[in-house]
N, C-alpha and C positions, 0 to 999 in steps of 0.2 A: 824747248831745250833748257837744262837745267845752267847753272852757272859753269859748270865743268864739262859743256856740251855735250853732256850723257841724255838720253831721251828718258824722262822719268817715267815714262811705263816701265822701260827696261827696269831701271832698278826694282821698282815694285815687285814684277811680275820676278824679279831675280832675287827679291829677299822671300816669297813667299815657296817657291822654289827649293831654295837654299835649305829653307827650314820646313819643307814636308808636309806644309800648312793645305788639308785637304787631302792629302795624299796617306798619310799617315798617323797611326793614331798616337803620337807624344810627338814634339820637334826633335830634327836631325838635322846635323850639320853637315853639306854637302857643295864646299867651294868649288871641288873639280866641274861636277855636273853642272853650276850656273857657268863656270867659265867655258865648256864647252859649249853652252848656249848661246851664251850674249857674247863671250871673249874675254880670252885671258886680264884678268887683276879685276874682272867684276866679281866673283866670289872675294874679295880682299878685301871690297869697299863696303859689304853685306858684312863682310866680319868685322869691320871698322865701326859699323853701324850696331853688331850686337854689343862688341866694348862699349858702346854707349850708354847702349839697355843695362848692362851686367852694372855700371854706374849710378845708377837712376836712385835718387836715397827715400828709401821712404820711412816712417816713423809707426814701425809694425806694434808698438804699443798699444794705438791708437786708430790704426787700420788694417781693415779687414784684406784678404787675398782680391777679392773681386775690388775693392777701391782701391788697392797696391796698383793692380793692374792696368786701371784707370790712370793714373797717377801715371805710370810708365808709358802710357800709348802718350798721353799729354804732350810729356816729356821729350819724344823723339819727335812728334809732330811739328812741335814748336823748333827745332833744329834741322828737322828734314820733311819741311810743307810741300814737299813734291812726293811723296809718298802717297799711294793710294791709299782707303780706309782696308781695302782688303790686306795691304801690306802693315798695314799700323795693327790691325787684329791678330797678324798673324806672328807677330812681334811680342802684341800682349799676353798670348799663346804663351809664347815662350820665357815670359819673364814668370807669369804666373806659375808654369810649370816648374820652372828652378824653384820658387820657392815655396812650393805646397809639400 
């Protein structure tokens, strides 16, 4: 159990989910659908979690889209190490796609 005694598969399993990761071919955002899964305010906490991503500074002078994206998987893991790798991909997914 995580610190907020949320089972961190859930979240995982609810941010990859959320964003389509596998299912669809660009990310989508889909708080109702994780919240009818896991329960209501976890779609909230996924979008708490992509305000993080949409934060992440990178120094695009200097870095390419594939090391941006590195960069932002980094970035969320180190603040949410209960994350699967399949959820941190699916993350990088999406940061990568905003900014390509």
């Amino acid at each position: 159990m995580s610190a907020d005694g949320r089972d961190p598969d859930v979240m995982s399993r609810a941010v990859v989910m959320y964003l389509g990761a596998g299912a669809s071919p660009y990310p989508k955002e889909d708080a109702a659908l994780v919240d009818r899964e896991f329960g209501h305010g976890v779609g909230e906490e996924v979008r708490s979690i992509l305000d993080e991503l949409s934060h992440v500074a990178v120094d695009w002078s200097t870095t390419s889209l594939v090391e941006g994206g590195e960069v932002a998987r980094a970035a969320i893991k180190r603040t949410h190490p209960e994350l699967s790798d399949e959820a941190l991909d699916a993350l990088r997914w999406k940061f990568t796609y905003d900014w390509r």
